[in-house]
Backbone as a printed PyTorch tensor [residue, N CA C, xyz], in Angstrom:
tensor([[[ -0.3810, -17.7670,  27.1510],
         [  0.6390, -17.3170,  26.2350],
         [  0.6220, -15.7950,  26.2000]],

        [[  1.5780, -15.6950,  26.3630],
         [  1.7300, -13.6320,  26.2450],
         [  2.4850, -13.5300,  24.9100]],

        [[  2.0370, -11.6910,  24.1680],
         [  1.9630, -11.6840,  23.3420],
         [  3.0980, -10.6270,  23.0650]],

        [[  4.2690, -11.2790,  22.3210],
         [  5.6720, -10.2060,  22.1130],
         [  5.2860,  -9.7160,  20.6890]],

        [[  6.2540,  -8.5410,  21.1060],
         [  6.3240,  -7.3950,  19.5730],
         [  7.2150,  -8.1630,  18.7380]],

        [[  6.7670,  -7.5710,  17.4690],
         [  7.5550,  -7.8800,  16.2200],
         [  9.2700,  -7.0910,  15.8420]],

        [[  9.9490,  -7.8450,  15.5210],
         [ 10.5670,  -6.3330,  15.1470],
         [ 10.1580,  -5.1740,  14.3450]],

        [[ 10.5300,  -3.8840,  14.2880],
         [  9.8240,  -3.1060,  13.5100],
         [  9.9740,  -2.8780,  12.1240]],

        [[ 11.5170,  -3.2110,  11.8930],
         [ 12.1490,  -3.5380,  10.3290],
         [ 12.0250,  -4.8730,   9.7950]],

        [[ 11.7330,  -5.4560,   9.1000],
         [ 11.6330,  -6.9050,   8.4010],
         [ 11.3980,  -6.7530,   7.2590]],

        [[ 12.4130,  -5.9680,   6.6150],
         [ 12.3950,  -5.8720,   5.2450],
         [ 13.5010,  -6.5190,   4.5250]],

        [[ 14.3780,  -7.7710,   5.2180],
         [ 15.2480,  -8.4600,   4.9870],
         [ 14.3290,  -9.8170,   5.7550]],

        [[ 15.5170, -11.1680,   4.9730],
         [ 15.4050, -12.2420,   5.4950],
         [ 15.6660, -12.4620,   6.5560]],

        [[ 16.8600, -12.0620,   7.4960],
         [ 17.3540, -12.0390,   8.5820],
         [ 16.3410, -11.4270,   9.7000]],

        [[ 15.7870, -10.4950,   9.3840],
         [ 14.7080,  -9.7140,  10.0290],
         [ 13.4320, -10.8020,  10.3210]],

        [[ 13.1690, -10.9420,   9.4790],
         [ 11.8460, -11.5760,   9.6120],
         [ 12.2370, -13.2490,   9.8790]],

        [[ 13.2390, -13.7020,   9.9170],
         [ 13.9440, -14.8870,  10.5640],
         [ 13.5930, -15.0450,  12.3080]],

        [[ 13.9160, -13.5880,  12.5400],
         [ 13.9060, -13.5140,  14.0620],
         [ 12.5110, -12.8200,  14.2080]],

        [[ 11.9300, -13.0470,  13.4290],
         [ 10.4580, -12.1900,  14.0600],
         [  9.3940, -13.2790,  14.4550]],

        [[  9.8110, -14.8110,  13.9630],
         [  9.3000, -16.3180,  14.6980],
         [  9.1200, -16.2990,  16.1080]],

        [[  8.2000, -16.2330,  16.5350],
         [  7.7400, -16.2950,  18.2440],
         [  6.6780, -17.4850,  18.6360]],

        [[  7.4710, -18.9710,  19.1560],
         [  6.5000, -19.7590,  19.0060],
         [  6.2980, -20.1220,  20.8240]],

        [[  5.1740, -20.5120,  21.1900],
         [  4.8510, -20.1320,  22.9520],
         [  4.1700, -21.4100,  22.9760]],

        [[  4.6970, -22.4400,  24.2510],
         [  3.6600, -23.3810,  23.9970],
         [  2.5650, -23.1610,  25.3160]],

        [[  1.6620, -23.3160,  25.6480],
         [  0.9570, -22.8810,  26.3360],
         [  1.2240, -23.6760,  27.8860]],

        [[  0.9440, -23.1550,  29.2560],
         [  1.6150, -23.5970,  30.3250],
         [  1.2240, -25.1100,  30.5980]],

        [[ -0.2040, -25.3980,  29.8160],
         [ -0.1500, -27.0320,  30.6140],
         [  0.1840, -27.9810,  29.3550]],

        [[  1.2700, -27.3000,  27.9390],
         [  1.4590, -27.8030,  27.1670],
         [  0.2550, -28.6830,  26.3400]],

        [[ -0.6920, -28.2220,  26.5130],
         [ -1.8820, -28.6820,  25.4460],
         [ -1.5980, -27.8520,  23.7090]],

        [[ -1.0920, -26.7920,  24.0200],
         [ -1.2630, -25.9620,  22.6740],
         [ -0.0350, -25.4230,  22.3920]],

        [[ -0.3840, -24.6150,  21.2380],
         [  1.0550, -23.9610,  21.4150],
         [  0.4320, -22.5030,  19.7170]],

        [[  1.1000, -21.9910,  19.7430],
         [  0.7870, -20.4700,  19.4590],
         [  2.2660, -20.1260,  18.4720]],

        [[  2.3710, -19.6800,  17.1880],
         [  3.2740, -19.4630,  16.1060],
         [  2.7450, -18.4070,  15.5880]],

        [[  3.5400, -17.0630,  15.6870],
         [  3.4970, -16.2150,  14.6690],
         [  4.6890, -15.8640,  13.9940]],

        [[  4.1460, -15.6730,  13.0160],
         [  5.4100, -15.3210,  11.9500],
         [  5.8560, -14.2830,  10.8400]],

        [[  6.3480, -13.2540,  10.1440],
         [  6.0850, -12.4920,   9.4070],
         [  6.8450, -12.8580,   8.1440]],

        [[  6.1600, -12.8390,   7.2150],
         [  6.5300, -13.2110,   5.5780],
         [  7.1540, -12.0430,   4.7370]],

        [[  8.0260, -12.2300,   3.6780],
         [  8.1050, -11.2560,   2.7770],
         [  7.2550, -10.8900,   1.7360]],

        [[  6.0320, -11.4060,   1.4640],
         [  5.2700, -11.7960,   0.6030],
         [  3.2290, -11.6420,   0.6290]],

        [[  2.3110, -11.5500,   0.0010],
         [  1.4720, -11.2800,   0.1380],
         [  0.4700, -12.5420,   0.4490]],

        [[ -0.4910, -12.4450,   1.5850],
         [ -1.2530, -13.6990,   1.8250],
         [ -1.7200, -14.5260,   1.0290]],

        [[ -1.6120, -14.2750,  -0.5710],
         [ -2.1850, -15.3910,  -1.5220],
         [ -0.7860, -16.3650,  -1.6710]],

        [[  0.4330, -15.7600,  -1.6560],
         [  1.7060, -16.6400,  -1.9380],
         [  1.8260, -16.9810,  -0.6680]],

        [[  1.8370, -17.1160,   0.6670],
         [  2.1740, -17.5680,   1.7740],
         [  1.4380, -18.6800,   1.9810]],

        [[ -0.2380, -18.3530,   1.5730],
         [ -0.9510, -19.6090,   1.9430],
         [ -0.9540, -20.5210,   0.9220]],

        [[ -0.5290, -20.0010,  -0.6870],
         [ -0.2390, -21.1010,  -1.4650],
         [  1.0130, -22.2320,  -1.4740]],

        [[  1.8510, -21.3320,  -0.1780],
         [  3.0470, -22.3710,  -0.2330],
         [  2.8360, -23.0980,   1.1080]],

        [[  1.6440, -23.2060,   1.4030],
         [  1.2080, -23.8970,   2.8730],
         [  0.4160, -24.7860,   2.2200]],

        [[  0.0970, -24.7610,   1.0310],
         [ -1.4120, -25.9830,   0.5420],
         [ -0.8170, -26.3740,  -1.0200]],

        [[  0.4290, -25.8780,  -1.5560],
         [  0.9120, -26.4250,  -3.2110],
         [  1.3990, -27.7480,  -2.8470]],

        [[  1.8280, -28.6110,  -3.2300],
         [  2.5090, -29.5490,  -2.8860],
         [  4.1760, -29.6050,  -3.9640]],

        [[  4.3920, -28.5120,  -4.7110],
         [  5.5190, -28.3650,  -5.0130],
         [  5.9860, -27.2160,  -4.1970]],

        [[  5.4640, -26.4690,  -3.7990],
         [  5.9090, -25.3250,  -2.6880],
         [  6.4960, -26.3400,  -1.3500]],

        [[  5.7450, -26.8170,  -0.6600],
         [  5.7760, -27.9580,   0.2170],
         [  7.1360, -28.8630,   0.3780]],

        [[  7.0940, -29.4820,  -1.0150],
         [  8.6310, -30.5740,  -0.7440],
         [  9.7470, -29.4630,  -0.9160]],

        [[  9.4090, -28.0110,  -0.9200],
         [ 10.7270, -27.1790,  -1.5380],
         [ 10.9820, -26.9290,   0.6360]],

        [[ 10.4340, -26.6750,   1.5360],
         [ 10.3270, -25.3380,   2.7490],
         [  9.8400, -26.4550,   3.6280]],

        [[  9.1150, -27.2820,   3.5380],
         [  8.5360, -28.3950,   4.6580],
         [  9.8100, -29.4520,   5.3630]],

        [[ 10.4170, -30.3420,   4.5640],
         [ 11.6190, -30.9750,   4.8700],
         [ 12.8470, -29.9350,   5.5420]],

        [[ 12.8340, -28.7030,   5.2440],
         [ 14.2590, -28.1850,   5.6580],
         [ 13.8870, -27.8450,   7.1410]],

        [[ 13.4390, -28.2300,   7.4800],
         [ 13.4410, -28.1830,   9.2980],
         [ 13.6630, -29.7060,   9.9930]],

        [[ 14.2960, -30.6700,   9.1180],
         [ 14.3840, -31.9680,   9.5060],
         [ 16.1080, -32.1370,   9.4530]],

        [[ 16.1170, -32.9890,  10.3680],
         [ 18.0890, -33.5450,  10.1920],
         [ 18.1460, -33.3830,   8.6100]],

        [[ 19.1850, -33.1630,   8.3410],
         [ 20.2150, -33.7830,   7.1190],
         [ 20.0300, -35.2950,   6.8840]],

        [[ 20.2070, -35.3950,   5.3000],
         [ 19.9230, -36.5280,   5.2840],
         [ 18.1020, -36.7170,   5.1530]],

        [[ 17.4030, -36.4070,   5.7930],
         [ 15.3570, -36.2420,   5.4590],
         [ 15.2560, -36.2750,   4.0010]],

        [[ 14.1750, -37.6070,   3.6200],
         [ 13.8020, -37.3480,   2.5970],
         [ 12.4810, -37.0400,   2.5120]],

        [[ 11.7360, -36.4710,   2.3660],
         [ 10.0800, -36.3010,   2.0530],
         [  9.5130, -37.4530,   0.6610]],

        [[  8.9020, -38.5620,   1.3410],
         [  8.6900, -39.3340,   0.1840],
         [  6.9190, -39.2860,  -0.5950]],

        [[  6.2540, -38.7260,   0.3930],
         [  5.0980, -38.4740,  -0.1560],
         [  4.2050, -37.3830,   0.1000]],

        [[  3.3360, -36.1000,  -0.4580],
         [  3.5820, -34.6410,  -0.3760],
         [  2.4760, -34.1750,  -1.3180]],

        [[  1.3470, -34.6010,  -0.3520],
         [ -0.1760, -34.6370,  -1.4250],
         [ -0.7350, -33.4520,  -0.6100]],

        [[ -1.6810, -32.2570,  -1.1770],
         [ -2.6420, -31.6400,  -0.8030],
         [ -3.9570, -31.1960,  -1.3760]],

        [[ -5.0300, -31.3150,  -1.1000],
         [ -5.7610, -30.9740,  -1.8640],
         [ -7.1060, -29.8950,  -0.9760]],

        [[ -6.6540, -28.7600,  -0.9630],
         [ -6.6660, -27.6260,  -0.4910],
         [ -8.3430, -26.9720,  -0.5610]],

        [[ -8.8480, -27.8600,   0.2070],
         [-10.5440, -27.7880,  -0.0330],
         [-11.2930, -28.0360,   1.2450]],

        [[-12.5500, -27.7980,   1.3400],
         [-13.0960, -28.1190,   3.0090],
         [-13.4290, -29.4080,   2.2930]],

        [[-12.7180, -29.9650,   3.7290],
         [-13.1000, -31.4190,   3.6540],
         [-12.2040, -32.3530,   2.8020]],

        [[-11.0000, -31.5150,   1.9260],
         [ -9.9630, -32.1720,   1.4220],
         [ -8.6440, -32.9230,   2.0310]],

        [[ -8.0550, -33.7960,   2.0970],
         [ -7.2510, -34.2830,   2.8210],
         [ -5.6960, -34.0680,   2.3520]],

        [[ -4.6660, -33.9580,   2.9890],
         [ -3.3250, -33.8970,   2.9910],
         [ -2.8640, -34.5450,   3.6840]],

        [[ -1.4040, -35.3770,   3.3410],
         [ -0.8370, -36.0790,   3.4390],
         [  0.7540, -36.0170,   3.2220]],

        [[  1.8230, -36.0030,   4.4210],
         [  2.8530, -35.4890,   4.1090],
         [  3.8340, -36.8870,   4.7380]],

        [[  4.7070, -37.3650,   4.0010],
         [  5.8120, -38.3470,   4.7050],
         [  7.1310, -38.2880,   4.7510]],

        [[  7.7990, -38.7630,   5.9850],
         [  9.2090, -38.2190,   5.4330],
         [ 10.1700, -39.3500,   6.0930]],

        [[ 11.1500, -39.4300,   5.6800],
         [ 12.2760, -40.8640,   6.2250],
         [ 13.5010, -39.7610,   6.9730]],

        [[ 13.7400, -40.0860,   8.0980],
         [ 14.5240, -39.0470,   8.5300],
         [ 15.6980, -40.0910,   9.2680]],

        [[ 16.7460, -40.1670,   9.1120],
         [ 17.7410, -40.8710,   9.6620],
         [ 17.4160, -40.6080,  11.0740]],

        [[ 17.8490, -42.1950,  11.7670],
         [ 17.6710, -42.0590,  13.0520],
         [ 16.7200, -42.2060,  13.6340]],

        [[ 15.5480, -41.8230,  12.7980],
         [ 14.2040, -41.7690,  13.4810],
         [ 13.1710, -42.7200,  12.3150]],

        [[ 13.1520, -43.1620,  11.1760],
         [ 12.4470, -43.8670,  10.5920],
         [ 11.3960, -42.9780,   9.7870]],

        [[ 10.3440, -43.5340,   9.3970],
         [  9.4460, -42.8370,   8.6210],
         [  8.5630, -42.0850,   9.3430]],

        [[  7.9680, -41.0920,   9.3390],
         [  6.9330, -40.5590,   9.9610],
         [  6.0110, -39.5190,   8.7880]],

        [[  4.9180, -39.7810,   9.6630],
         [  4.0920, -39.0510,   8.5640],
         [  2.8780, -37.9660,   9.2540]],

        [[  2.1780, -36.6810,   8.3660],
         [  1.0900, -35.9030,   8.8350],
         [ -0.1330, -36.4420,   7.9510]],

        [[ -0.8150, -36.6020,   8.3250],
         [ -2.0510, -36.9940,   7.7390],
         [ -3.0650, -35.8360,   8.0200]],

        [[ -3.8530, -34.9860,   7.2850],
         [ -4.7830, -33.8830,   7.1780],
         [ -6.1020, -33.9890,   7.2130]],

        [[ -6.9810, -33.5140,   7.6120],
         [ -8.2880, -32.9580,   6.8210],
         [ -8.6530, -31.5690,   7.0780]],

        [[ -8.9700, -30.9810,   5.6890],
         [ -9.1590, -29.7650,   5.8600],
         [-10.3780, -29.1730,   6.6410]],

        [[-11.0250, -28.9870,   7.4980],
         [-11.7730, -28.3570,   7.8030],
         [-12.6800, -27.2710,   7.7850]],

        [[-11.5510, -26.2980,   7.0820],
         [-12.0360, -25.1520,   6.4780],
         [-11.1860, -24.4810,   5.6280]],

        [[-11.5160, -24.0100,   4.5130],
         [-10.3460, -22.9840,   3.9610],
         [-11.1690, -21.4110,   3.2680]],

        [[-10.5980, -20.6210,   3.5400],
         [-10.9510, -19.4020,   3.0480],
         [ -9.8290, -18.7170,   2.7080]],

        [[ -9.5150, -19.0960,   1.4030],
         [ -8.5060, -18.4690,   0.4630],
         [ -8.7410, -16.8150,   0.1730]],

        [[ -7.7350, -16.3570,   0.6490],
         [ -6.2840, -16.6570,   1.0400],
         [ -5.7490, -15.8940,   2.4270]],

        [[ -6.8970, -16.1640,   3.2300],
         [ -7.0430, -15.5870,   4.4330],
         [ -6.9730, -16.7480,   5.7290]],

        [[ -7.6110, -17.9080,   5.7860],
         [ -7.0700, -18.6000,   6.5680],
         [ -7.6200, -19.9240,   6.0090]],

        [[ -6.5910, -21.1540,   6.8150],
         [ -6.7620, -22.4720,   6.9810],
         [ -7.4170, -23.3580,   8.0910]],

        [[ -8.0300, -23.7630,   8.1980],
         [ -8.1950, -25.2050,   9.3810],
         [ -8.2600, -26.3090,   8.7880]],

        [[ -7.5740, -27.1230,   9.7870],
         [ -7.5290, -28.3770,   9.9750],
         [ -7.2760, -29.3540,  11.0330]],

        [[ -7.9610, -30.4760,  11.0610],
         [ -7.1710, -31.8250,  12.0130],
         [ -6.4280, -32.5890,  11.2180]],

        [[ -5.4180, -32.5260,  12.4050],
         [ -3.8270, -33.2640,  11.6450],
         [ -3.4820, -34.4130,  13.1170]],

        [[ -2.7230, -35.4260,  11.8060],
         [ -2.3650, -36.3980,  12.8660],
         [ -1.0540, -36.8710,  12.4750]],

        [[ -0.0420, -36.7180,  13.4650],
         [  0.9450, -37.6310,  13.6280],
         [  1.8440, -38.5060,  13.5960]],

        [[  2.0470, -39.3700,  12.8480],
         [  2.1010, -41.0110,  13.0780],
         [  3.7470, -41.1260,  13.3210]],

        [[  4.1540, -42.0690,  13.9720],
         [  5.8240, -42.6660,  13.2890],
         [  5.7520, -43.7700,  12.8450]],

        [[  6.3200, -43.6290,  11.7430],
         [  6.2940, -45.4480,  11.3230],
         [  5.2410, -45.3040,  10.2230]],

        [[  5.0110, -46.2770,   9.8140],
         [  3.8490, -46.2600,   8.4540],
         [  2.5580, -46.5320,   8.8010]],

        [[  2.1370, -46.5210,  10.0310],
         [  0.8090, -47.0450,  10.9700],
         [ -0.5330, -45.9610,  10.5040]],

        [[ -1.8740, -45.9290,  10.1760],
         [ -2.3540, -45.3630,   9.4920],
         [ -3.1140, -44.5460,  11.1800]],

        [[ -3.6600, -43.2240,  10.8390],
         [ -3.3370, -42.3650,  12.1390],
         [ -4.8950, -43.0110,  12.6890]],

        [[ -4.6660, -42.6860,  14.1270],
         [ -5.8750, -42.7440,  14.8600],
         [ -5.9480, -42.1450,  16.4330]],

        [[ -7.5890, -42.3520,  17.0420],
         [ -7.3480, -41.5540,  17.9490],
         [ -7.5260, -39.9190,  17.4980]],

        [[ -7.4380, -38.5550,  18.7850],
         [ -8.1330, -37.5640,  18.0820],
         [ -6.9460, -36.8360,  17.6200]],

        [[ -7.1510, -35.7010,  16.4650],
         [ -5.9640, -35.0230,  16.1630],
         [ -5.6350, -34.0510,  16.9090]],

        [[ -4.7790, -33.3210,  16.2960],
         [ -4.4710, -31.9860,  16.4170],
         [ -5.3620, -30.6890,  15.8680]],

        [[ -5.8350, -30.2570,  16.0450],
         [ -6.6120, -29.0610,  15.8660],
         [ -6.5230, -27.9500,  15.5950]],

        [[ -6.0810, -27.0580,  14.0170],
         [ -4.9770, -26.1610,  13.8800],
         [ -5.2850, -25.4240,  13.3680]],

        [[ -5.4110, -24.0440,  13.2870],
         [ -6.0620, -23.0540,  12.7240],
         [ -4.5750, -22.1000,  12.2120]],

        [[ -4.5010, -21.5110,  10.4540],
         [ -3.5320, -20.8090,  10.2260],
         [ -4.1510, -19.6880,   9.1030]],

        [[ -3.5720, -18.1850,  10.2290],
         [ -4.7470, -16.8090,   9.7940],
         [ -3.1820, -16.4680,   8.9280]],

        [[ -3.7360, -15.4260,   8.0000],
         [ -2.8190, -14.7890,   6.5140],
         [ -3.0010, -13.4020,   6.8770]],

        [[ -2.4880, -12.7160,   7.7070],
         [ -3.0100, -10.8560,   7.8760],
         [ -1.9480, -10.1760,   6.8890]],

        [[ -2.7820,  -9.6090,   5.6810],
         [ -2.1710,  -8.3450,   5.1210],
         [ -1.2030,  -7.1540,   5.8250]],

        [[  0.0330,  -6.6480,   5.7840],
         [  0.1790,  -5.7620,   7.1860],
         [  0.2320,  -4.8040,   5.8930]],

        [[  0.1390,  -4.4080,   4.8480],
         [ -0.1050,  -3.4530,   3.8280],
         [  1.0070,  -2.8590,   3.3750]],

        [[  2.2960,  -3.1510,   3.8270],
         [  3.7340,  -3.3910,   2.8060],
         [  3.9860,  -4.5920,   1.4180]],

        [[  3.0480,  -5.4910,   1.7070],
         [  3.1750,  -6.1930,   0.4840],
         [  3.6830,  -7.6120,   1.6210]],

        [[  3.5780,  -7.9940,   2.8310],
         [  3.8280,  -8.5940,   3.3970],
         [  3.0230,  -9.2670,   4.5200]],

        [[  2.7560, -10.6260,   5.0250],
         [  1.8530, -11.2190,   5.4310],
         [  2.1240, -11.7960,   6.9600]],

        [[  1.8650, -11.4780,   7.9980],
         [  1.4260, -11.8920,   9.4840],
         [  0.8700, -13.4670,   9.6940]],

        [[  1.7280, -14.0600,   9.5540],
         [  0.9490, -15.5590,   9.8500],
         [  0.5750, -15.6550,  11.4010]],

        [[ -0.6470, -16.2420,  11.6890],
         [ -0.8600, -16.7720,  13.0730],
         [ -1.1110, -17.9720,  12.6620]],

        [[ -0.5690, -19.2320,  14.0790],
         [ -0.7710, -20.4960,  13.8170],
         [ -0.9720, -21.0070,  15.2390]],

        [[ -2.2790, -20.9430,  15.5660],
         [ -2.9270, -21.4070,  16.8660],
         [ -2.7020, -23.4520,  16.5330]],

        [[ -2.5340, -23.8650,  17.5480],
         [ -2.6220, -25.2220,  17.2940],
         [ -2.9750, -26.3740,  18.8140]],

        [[ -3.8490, -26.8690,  18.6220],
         [ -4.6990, -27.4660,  19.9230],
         [ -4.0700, -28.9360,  19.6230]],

        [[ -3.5520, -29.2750,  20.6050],
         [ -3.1230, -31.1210,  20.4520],
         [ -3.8690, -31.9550,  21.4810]],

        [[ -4.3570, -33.2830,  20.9680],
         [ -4.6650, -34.0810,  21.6470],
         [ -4.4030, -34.4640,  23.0910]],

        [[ -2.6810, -34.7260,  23.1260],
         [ -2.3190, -34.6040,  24.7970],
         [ -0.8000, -33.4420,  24.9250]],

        [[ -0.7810, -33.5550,  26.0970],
         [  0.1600, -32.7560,  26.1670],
         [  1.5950, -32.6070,  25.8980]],

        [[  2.4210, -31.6480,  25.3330],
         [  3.6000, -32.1840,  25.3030],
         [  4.5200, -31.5090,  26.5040]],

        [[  6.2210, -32.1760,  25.9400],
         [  7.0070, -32.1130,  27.4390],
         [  7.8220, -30.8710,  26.7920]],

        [[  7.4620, -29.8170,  27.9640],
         [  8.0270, -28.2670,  27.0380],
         [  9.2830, -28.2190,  26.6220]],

        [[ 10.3140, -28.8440,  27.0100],
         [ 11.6860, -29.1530,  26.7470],
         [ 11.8750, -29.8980,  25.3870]],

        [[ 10.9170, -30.9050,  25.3510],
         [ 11.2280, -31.6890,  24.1020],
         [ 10.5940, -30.9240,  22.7430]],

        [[  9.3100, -30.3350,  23.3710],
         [  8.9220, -29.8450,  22.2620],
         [  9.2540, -28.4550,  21.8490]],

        [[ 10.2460, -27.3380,  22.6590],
         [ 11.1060, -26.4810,  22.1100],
         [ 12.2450, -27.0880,  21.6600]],

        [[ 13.1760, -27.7690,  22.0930],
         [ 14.0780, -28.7280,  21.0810],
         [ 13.8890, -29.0210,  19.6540]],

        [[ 12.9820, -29.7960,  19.8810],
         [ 12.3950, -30.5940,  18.4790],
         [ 11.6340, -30.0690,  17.5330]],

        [[ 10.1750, -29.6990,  17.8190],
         [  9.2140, -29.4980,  16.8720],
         [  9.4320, -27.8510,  17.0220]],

        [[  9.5580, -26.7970,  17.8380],
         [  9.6470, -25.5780,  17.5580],
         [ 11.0160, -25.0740,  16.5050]],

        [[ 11.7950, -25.9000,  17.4150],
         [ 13.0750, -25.7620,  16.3500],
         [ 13.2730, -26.0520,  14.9960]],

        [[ 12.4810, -26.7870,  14.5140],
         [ 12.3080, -27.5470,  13.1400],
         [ 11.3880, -26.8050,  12.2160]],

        [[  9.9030, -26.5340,  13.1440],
         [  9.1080, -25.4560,  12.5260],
         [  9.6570, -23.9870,  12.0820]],

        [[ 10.7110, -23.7400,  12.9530],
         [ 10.9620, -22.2580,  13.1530],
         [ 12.5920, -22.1100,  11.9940]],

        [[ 12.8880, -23.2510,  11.5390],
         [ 14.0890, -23.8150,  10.4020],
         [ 13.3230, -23.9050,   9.1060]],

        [[ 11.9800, -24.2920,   9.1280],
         [ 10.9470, -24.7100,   7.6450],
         [ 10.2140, -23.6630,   7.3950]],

        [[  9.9200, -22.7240,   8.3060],
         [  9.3130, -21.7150,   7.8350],
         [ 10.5040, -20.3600,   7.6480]],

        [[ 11.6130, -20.6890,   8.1360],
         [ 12.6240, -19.7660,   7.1570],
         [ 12.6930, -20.1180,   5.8910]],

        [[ 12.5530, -21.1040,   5.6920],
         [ 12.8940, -21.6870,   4.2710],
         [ 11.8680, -21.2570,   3.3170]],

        [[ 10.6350, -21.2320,   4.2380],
         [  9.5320, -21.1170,   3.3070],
         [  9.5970, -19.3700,   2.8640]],

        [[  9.8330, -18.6810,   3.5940],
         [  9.5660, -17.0150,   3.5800],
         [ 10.8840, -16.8620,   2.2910]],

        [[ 12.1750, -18.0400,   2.2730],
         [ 12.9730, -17.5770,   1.2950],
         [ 12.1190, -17.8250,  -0.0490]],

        [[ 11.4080, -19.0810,  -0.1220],
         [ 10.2800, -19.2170,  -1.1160],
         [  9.6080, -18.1960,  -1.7640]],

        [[  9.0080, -18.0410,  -0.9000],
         [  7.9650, -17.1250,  -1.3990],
         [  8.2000, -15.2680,  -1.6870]],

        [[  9.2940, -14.9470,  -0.6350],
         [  9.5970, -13.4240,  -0.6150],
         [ 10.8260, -13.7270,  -1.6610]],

        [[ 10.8710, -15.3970,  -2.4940],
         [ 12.7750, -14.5310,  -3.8570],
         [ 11.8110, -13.8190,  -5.2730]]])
C-alpha cells in the first residue's frame, strides 16, 4: 500500500470528505483507511465505541431502506460488540467484536467477524487495529489497518465495503465535528 497526501485545507466537511484514502493491499488480505475528522481524538473514538453515536454514522453507508436492529458495545479489553443490520436485498447481517485492546482515546483493537444471516460467527476473524492522532488544530487523523481472514475480490470490495465505509464515516465526522 503506498501512502497519499492529505489535502492541506480540511477545515470544512467537504474537505475532509475527500481526504478518505482506503488501499486494499495487492494480494487483498488487508486493506488500510485513513481518514481526517473535524473533531478531537476523545469524540472520534467515542463515536467508534458509544452505541448511540453508532446507530446515528454506522448504518448510513448501507442501501436505503437498512435498518440497524441491534448496536451493543462495551468498550473494554476483552469487551465484546455486537452490531446487526436488515438491509433490503441482502437479509440480515451482522459484526460480532472482541476488544482486544483499548487505550482511550488513542487507539482500538479488535477481532471482528462477519456473518450473513443470523448464524453465530466462526472460524478466524478479522484483525483490526484503529489509531486517533491529534494533528493539533482541534482535529483527529484516524488510521484503520485491518487484517482479514481470506482474501477479498478487489473489485467487489472497492464497490461494496470501501464505498459504504467511506459513506459511514462521512456521516460520522458530521457527528462528531456539528
Amino acid at each position: 500500500m503506498t501512502e497519499q497526501p492529505l489535502p492541506t485545507d480540511l477545515s470544512t466537511l467537504d474537505a475532509r470528505r475527500g481526504s478518505t484514502k482506503i488501499e486494499l493491499s495487492d494480494d487483498g488480505s488487508s486493506f488500510q483507511c485513513v481518514r481526517m475528522f473535524g473533531a478531537p481524538p476523545e469524540r472520534v473514538f467515542r463515536a467508534f465505541t458509544d452505541p448511540a453515536d453508532l446507530r446515528v454514522w454506522f448504518p448510513s453507508g448501507a442501501p436505503a431502506g437498512s435498518e440497524m436492529t441491534i448496536c451493543e458495545s462495551d468498550a473494554v479489553e476483552g469487551g465484546k460488540y455486537h452490531y446487526a443490520m436488515v438491509v433490503p436485498g441482502h437479509g440480515s447481517m451482522a459484526w460480532h467484536g472482541t476488544y482486544t485492546g483499548v487505550d482511550r482515546p488513542d487507539r482500538l483493537d479488535a477481532d471482528e467477524w462477519f456473518v450473513m444471516g443470523d448464524a453465530d460467527p466462526s472460524g478466524p476473524g478479522a484483525s483490526q487495529t484503529l489509531t486517533f492522532e491529534p494533528t493539533g488544530d482541534g482535529f483527529t487523523l484516524m488510521t484503520m489497518q485491518v487484517d482479514m481472514p481470506e482474501p477479498e475480490d478487489p473489485e467487489t470490495f472497492m464497490e461494496q465495503s470501501a464505498a459504504g465505509l467511506t459513506s459511514s464515516l462521512a456521516t460520522m465526522d458530521e457527528l462528531v465535528s456539528g
